[in-house]
Backbone atoms as SQL, in Angstrom:
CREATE TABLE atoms (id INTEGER PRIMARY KEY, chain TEXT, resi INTEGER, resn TEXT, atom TEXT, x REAL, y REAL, z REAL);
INSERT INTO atoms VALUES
  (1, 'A', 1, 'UNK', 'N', -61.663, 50.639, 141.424),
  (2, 'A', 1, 'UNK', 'CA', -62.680, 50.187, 142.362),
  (3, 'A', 1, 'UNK', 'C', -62.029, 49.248, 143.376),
  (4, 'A', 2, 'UNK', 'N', -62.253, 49.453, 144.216),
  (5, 'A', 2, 'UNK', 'CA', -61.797, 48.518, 145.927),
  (6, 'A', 2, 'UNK', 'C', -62.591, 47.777, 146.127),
  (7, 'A', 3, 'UNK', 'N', -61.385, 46.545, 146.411),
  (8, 'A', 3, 'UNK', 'CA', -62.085, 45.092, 145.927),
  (9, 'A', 3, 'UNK', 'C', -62.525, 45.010, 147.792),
  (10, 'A', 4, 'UNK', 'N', -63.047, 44.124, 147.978),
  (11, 'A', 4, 'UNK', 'CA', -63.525, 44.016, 148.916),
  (12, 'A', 4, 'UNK', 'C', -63.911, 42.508, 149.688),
  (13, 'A', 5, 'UNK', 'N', -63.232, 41.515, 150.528),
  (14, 'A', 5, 'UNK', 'CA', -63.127, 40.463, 150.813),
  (15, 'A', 5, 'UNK', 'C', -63.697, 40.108, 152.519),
  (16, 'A', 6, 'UNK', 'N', -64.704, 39.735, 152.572),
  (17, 'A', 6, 'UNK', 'CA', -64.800, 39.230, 154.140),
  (18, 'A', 6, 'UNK', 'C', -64.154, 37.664, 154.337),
  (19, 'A', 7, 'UNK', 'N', -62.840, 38.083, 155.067),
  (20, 'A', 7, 'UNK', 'CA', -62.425, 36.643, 155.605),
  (21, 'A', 7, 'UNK', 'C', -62.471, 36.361, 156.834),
  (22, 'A', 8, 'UNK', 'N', -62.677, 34.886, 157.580),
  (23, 'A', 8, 'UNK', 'CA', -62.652, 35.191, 159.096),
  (24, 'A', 8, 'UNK', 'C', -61.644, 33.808, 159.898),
  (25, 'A', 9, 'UNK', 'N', -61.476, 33.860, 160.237),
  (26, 'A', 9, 'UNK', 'CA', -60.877, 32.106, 160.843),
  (27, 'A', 9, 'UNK', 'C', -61.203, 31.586, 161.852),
  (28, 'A', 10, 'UNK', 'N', -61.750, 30.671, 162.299),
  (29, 'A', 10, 'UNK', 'CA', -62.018, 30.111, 163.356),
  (30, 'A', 10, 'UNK', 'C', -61.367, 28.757, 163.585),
  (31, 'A', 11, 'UNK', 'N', -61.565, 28.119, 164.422),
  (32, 'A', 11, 'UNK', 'CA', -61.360, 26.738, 164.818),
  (33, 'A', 11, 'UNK', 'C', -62.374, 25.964, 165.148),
  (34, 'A', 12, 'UNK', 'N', -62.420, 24.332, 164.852),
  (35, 'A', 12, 'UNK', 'CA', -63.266, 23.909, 165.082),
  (36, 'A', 12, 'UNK', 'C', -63.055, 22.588, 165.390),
  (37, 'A', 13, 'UNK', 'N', -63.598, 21.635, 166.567),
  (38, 'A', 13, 'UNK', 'CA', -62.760, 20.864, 166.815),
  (39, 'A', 13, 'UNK', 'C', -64.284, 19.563, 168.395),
  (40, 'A', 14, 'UNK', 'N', -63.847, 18.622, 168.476),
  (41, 'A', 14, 'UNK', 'CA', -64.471, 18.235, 169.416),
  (42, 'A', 14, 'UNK', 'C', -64.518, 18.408, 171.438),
  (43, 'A', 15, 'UNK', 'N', -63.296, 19.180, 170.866),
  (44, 'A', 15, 'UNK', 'CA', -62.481, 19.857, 172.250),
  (45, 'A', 15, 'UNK', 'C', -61.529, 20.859, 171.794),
  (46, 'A', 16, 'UNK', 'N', -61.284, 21.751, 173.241),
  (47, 'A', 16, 'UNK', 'CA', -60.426, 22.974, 172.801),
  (48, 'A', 16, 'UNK', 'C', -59.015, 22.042, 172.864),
  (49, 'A', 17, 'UNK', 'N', -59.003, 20.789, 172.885),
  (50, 'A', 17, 'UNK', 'CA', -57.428, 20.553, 172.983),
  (51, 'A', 17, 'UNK', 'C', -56.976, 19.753, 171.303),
  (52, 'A', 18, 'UNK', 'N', -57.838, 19.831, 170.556),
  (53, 'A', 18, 'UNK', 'CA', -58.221, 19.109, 169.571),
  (54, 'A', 18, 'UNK', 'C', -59.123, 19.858, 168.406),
  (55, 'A', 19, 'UNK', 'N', -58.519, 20.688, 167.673),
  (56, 'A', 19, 'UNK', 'CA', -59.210, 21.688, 166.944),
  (57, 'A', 19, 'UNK', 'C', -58.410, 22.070, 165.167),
  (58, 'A', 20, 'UNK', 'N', -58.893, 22.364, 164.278),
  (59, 'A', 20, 'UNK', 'CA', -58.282, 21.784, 163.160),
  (60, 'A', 20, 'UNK', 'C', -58.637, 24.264, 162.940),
  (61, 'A', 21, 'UNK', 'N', -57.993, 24.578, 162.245),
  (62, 'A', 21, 'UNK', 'CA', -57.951, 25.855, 161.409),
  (63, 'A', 21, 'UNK', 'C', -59.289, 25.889, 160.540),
  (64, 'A', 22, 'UNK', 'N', -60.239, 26.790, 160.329),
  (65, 'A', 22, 'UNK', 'CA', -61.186, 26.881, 159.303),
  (66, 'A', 22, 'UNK', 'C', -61.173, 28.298, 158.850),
  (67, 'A', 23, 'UNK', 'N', -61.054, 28.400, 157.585),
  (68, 'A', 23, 'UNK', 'CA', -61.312, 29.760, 156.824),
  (69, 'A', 23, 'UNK', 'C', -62.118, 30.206, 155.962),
  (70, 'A', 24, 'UNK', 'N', -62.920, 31.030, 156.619),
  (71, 'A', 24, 'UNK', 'CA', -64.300, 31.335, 155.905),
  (72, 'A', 24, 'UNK', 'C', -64.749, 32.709, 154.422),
  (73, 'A', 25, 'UNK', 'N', -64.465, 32.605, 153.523),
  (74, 'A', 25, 'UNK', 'CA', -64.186, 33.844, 152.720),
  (75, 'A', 25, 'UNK', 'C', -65.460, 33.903, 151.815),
  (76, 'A', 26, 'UNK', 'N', -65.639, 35.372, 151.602),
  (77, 'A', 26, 'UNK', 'CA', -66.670, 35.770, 150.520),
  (78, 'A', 26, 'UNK', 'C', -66.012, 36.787, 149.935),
  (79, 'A', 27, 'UNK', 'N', -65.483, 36.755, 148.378),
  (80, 'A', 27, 'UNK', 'CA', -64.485, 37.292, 147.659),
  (81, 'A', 27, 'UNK', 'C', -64.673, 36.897, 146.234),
  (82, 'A', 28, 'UNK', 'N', -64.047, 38.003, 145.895),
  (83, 'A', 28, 'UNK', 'CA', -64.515, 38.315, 144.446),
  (84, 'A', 28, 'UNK', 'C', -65.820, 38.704, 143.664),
  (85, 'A', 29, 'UNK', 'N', -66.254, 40.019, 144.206),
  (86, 'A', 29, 'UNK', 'CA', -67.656, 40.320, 144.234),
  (87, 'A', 29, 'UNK', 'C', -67.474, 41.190, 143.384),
  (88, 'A', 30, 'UNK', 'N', -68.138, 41.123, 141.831),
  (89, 'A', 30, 'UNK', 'CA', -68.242, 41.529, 140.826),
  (90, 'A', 30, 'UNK', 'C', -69.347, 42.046, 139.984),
  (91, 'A', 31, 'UNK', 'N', -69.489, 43.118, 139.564),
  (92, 'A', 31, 'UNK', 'CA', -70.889, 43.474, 138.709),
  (93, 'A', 31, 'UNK', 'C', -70.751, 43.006, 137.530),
  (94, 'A', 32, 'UNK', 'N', -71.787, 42.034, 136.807),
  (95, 'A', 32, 'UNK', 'CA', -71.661, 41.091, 135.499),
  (96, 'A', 32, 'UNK', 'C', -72.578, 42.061, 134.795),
  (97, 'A', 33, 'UNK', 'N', -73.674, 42.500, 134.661),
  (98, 'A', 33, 'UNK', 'CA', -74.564, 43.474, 134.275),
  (99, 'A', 33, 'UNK', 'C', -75.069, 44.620, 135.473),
  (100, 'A', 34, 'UNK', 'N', -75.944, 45.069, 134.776),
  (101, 'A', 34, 'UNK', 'CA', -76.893, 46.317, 135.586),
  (102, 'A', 34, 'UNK', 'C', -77.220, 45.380, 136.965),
  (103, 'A', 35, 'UNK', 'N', -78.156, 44.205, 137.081),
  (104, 'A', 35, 'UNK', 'CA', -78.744, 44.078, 138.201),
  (105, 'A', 35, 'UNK', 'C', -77.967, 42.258, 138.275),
  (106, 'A', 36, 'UNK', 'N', -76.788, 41.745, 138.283),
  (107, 'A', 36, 'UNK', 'CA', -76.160, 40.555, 137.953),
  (108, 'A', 36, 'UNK', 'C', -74.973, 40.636, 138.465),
  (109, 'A', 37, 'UNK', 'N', -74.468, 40.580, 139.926),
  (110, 'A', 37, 'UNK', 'CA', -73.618, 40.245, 140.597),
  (111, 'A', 37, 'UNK', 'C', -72.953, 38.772, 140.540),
  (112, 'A', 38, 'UNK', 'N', -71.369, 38.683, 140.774),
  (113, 'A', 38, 'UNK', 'CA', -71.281, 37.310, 140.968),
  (114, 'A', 38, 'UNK', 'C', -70.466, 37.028, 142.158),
  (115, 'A', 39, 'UNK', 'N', -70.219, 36.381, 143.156),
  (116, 'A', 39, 'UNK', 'CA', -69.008, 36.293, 143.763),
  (117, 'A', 39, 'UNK', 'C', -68.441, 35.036, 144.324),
  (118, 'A', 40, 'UNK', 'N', -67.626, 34.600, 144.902),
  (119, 'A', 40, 'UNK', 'CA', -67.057, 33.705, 145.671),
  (120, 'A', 40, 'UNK', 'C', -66.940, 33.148, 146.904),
  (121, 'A', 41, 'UNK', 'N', -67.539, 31.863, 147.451),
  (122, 'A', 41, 'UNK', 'CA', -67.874, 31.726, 148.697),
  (123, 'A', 41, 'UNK', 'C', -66.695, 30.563, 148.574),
  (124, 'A', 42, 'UNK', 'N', -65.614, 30.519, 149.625),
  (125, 'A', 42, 'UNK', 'CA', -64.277, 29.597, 149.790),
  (126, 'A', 42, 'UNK', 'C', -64.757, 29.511, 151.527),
  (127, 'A', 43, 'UNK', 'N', -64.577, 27.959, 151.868),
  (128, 'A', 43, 'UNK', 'CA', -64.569, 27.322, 153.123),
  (129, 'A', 43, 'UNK', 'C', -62.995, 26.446, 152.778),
  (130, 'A', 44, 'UNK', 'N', -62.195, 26.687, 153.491),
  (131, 'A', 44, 'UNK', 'CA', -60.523, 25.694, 153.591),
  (132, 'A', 44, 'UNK', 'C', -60.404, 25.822, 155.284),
  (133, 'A', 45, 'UNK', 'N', -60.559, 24.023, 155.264),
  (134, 'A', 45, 'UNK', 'CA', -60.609, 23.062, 156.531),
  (135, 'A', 45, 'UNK', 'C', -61.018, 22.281, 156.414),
  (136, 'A', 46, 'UNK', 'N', -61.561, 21.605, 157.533),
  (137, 'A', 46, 'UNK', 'CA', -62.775, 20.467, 157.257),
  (138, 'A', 46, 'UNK', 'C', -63.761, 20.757, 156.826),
  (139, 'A', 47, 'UNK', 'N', -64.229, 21.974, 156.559),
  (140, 'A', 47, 'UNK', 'CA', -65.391, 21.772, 155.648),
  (141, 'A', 47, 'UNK', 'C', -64.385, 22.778, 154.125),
  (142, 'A', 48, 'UNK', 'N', -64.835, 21.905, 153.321),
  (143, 'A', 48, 'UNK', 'CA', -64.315, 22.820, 151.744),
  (144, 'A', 48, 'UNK', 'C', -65.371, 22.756, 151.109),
  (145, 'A', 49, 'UNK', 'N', -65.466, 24.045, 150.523),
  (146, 'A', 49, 'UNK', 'CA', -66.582, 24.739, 149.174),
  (147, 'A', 49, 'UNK', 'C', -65.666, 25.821, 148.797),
  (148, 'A', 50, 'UNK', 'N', -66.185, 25.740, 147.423),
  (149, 'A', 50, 'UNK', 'CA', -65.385, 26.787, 146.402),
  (150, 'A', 50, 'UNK', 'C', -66.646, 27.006, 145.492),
  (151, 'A', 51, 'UNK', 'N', -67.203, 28.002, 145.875),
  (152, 'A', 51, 'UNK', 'CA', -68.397, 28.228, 144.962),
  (153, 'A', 51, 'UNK', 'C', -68.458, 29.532, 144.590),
  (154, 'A', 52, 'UNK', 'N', -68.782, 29.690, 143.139),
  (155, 'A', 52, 'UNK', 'CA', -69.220, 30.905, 142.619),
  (156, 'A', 52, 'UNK', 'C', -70.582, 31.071, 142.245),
  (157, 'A', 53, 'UNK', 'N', -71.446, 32.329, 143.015),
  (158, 'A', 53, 'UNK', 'CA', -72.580, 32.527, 143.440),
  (159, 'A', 53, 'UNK', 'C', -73.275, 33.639, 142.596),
  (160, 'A', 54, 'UNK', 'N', -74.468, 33.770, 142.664),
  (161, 'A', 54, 'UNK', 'CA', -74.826, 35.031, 142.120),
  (162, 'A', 54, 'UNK', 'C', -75.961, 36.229, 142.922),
  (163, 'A', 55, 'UNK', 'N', -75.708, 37.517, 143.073),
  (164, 'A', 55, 'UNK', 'CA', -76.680, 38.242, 143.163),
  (165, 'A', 55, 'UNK', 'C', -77.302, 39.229, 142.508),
  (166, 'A', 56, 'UNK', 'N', -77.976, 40.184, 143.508),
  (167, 'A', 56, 'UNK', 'CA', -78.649, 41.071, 143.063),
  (168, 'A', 56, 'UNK', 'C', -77.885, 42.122, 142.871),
  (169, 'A', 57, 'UNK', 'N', -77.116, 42.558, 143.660),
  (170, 'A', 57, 'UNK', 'CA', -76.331, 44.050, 144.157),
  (171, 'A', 57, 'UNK', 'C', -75.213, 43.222, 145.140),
  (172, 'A', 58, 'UNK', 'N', -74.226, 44.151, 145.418),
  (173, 'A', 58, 'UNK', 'CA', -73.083, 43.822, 145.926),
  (174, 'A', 58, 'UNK', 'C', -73.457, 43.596, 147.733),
  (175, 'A', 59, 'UNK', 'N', -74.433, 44.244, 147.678),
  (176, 'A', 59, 'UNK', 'CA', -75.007, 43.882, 149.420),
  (177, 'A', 59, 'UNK', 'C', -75.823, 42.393, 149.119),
  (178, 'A', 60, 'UNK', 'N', -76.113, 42.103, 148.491),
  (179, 'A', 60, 'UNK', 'CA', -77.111, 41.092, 148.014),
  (180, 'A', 60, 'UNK', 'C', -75.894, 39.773, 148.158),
  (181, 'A', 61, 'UNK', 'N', -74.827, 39.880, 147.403),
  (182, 'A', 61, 'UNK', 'CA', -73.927, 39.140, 147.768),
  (183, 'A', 61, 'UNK', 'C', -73.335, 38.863, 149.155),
  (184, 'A', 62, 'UNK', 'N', -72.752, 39.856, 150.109),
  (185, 'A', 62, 'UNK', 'CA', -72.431, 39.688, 151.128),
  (186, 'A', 62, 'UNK', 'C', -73.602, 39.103, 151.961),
  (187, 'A', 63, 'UNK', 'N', -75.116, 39.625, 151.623),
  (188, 'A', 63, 'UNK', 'CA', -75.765, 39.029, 152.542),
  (189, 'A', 63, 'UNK', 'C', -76.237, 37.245, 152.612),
  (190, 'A', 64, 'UNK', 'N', -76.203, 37.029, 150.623),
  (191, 'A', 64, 'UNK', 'CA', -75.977, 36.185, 150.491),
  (192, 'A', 64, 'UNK', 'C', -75.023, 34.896, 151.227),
  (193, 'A', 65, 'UNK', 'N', -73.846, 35.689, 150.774),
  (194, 'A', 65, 'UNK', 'CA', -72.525, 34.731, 150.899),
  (195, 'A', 65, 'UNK', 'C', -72.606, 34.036, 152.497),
  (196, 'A', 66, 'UNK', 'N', -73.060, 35.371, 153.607),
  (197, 'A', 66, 'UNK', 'CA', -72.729, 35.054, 154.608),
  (198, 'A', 66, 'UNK', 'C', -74.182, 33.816, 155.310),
  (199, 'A', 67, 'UNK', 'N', -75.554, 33.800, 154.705),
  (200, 'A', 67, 'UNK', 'CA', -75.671, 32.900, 154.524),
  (201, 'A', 67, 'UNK', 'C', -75.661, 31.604, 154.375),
  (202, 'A', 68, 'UNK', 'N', -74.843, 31.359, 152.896),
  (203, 'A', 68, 'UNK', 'CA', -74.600, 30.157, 152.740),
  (204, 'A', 68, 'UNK', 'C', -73.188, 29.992, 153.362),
  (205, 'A', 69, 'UNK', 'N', -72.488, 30.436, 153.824),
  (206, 'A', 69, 'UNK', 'CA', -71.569, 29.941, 154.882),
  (207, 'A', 69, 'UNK', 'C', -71.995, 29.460, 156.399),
  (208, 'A', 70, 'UNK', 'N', -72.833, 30.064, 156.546),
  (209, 'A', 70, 'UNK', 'CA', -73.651, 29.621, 157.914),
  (210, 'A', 70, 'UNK', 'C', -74.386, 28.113, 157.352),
  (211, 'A', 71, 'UNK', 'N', -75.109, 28.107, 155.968),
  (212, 'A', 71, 'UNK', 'CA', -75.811, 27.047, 156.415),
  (213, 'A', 71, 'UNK', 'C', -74.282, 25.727, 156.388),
  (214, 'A', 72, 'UNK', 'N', -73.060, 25.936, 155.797),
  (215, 'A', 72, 'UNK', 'CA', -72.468, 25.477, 155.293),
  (216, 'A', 72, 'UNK', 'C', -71.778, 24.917, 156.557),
  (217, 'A', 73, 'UNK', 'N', -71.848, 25.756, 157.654),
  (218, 'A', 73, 'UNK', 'CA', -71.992, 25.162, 159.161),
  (219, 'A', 73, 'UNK', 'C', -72.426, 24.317, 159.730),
  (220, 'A', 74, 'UNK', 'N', -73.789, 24.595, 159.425),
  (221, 'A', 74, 'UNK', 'CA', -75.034, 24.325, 159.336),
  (222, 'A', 74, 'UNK', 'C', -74.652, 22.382, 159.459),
  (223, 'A', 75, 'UNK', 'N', -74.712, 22.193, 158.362),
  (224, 'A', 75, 'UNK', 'CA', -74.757, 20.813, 157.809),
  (225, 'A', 75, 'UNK', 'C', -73.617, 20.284, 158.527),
  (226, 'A', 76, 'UNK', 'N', -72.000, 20.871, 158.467),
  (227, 'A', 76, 'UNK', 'CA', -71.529, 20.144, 159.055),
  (228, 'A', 76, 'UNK', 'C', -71.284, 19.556, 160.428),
  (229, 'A', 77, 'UNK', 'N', -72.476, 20.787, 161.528),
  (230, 'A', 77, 'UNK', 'CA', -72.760, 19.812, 162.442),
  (231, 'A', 77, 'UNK', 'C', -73.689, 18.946, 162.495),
  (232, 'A', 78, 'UNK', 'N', -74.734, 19.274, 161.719),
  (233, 'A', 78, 'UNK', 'CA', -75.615, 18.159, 161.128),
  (234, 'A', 78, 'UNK', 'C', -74.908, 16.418, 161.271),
  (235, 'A', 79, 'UNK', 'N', -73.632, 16.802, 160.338),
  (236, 'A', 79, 'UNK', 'CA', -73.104, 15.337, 160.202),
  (237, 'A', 79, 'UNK', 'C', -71.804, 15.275, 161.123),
  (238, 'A', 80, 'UNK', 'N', -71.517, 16.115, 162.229),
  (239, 'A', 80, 'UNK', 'CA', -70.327, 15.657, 163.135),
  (240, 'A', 80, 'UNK', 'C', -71.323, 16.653, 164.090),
  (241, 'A', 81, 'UNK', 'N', -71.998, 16.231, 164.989),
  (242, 'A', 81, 'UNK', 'CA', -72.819, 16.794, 166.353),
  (243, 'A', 81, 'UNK', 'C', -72.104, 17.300, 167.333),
  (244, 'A', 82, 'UNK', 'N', -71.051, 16.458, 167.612),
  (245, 'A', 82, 'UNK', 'CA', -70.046, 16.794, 168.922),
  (246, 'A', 82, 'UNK', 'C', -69.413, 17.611, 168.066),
  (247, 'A', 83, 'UNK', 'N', -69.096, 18.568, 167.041),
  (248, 'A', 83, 'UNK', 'CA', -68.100, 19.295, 166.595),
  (249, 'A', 83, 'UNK', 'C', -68.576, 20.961, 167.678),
  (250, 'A', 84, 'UNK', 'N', -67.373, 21.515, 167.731),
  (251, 'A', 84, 'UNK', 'CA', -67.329, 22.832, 168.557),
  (252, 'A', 84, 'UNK', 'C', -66.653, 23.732, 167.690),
  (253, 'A', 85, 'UNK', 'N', -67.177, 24.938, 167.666),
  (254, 'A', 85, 'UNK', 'CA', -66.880, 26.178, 166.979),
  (255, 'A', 85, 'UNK', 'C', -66.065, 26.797, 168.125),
  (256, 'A', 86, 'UNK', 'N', -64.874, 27.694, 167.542),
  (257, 'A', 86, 'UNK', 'CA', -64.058, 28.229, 168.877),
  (258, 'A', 86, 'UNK', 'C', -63.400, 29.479, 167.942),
  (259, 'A', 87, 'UNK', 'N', -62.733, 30.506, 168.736),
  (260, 'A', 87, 'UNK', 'CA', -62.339, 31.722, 168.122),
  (261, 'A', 87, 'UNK', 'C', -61.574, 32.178, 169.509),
  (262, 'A', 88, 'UNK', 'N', -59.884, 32.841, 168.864),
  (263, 'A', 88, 'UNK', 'CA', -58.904, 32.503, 170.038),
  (264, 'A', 88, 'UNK', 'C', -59.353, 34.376, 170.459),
  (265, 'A', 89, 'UNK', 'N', -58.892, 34.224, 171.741),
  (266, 'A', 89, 'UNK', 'CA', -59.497, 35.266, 172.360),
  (267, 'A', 89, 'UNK', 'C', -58.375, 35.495, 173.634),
  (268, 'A', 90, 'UNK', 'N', -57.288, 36.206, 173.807),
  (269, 'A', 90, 'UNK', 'CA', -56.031, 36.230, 174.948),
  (270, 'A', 90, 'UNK', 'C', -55.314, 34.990, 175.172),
  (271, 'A', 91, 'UNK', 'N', -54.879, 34.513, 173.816),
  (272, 'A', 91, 'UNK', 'CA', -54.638, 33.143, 174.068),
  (273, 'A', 91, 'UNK', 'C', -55.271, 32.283, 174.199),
  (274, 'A', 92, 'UNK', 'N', -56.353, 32.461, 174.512),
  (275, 'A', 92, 'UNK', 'CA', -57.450, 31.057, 174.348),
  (276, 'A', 92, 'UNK', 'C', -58.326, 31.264, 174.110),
  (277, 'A', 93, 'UNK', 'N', -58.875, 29.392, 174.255),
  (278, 'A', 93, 'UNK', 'CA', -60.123, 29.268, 172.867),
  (279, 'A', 93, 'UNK', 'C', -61.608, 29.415, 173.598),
  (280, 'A', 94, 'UNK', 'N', -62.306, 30.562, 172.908),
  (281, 'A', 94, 'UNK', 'CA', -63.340, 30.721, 173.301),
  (282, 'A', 94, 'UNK', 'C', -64.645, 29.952, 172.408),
  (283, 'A', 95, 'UNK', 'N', -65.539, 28.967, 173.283),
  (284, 'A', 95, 'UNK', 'CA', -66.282, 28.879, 172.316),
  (285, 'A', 95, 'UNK', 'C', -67.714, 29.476, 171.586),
  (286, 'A', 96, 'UNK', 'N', -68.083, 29.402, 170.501),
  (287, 'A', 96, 'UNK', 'CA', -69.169, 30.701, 169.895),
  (288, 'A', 96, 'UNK', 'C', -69.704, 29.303, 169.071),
  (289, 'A', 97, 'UNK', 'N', -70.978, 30.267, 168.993),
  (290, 'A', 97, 'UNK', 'CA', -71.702, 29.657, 168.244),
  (291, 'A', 97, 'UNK', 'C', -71.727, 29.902, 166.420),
  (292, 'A', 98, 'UNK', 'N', -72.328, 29.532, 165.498),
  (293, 'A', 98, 'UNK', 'CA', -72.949, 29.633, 163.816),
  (294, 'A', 98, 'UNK', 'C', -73.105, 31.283, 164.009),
  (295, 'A', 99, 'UNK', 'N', -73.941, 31.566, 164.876),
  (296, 'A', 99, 'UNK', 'CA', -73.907, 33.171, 164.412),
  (297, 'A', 99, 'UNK', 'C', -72.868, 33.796, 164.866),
  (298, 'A', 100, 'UNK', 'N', -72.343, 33.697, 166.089),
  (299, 'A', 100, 'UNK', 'CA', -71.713, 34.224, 166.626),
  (300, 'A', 100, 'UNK', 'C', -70.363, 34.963, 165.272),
  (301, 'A', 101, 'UNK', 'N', -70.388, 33.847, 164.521),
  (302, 'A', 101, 'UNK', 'CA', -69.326, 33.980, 163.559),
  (303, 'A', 101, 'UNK', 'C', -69.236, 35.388, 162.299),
  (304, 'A', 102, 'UNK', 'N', -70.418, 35.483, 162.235),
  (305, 'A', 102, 'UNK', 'CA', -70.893, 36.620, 161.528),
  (306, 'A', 102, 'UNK', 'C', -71.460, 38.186, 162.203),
  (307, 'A', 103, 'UNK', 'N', -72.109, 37.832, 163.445),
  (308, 'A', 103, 'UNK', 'CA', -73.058, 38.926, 164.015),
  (309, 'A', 103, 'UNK', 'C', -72.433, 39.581, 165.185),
  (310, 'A', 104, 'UNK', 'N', -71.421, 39.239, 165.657),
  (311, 'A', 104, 'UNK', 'CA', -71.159, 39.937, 166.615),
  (312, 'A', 104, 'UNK', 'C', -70.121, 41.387, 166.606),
  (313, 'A', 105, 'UNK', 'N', -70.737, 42.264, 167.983),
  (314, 'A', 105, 'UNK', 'CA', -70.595, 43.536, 167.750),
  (315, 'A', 105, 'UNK', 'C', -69.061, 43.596, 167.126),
  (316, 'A', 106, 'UNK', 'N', -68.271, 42.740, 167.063),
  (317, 'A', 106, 'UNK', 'CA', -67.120, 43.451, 167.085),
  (318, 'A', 106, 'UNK', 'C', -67.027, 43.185, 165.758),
  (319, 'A', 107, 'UNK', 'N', -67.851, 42.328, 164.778),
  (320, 'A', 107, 'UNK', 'CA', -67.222, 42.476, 163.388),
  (321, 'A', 107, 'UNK', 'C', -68.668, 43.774, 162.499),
  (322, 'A', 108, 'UNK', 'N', -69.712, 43.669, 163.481),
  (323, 'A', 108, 'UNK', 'CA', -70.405, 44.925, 162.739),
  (324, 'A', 108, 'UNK', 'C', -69.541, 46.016, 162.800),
  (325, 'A', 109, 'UNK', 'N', -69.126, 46.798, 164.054),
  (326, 'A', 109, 'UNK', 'CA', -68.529, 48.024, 163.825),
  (327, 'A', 109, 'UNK', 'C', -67.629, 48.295, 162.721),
  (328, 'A', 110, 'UNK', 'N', -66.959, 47.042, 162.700),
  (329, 'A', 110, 'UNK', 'CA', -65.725, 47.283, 161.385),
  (330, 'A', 110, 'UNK', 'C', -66.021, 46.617, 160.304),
  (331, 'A', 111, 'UNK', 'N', -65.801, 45.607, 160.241),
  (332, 'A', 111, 'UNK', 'CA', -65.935, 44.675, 159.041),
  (333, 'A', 111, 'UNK', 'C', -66.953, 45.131, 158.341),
  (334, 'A', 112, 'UNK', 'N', -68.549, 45.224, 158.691),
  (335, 'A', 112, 'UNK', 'CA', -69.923, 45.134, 158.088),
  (336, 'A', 112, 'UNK', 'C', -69.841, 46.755, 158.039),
  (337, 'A', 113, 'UNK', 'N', -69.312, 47.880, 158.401),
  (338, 'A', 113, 'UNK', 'CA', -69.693, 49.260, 158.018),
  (339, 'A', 113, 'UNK', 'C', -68.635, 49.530, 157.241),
  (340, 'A', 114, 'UNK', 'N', -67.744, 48.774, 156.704),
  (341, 'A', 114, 'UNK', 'CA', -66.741, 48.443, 155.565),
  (342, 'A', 114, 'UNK', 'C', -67.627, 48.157, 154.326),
  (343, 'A', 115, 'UNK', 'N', -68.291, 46.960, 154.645),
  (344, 'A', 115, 'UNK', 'CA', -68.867, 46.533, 153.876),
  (345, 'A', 115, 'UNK', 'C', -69.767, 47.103, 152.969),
  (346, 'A', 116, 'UNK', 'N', -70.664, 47.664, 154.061),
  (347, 'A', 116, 'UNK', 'CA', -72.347, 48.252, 153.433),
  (348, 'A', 116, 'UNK', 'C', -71.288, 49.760, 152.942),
  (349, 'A', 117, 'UNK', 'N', -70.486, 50.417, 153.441),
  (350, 'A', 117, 'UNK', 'CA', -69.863, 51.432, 151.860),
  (351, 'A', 117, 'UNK', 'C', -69.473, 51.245, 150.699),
  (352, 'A', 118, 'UNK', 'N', -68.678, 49.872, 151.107),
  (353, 'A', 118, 'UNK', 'CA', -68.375, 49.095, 149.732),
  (354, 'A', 118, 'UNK', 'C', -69.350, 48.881, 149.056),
  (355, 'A', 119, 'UNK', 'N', -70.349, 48.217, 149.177),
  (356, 'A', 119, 'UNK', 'CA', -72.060, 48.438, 148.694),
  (357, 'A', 119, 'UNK', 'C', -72.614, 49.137, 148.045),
  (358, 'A', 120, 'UNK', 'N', -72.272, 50.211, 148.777),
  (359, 'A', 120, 'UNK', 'CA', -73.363, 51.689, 148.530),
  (360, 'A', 120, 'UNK', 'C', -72.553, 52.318, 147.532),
  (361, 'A', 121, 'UNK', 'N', -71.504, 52.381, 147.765),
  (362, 'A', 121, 'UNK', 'CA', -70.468, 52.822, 146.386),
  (363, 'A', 121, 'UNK', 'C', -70.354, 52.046, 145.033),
  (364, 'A', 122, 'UNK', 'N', -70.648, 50.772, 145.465),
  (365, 'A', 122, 'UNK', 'CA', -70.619, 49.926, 143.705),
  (366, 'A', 122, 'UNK', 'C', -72.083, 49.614, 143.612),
  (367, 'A', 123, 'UNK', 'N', -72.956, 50.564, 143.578),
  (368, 'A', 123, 'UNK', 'CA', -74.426, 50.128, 143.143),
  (369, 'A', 123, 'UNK', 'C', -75.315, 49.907, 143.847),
  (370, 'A', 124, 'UNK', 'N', -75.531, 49.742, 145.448),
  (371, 'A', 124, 'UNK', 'CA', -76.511, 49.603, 146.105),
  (372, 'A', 124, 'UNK', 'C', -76.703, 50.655, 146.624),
  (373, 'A', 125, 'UNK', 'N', -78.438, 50.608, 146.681),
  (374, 'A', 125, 'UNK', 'CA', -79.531, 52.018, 146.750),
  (375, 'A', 125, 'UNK', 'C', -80.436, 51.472, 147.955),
  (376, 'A', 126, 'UNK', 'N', -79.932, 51.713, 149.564),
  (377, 'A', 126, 'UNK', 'CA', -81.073, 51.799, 150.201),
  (378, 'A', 126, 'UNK', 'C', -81.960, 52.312, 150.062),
  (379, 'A', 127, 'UNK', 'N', -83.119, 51.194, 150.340),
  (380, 'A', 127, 'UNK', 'CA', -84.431, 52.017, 149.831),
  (381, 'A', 127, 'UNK', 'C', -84.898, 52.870, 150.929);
């Protein structure tokens, strides 16, 4: 079975001249029983979490995971306001927003239709 890992990297920083590495992962997505998923949500940067999570189905996880990485955003501009999300783009730093990090077209086409097979092959049943 093909393991299956969404990682992404961004930068994040109070200026594009001033920006620290962040790596966002949801990994190690495992069937524990019939309907008892578990997997791994890793943030390494300024924000760190190492959490092992649980779902429903292996889509249940990714939709999960990506989630609590957003809110995990979430909070830390909560508590640093002036912080800026950035993602390098021809050499430079473009800045994006919390969703931007997950939803945009260029990681659905690949990443997320990776995903939802990976899904559909280890146990998930669109209804």
């Amino acid at each position: 079975m093909k393991e299956l890992e969404f990682t992404t990297s961004i930068k994040c920083g109070n200026s594009r001249r001033k920006v620290e590495d962040l790596l966002l992962q949801i990994k190690d997505i495992k069937r524990q029983e019939e309907n008892i998923w578990i997997y791994r949500v890793v943030c390494i940067g300024p924000i760190t979490e190492d959490k092992i999570l649980e779902g429903s189905s292996a889509f249940d996880c990714i939709v999960l995971g990506m989630s609590f990485l957003r809110q995990a955003l979430r909070s830390y501009v909560i508590a640093n306001p002036k912080i800026k999300f950035f993602e390098e783009a021809d050499d430079e730093l473009e800045e994006i927003t919390i969703e931007d990090i997950f939803w945009t077209h260029d990681c659905i086409t690949d990443e997320m239709e990776e995903m939802m097979e990976w899904a559909v092959d280890n146990g998930y049943k669109p209804e």
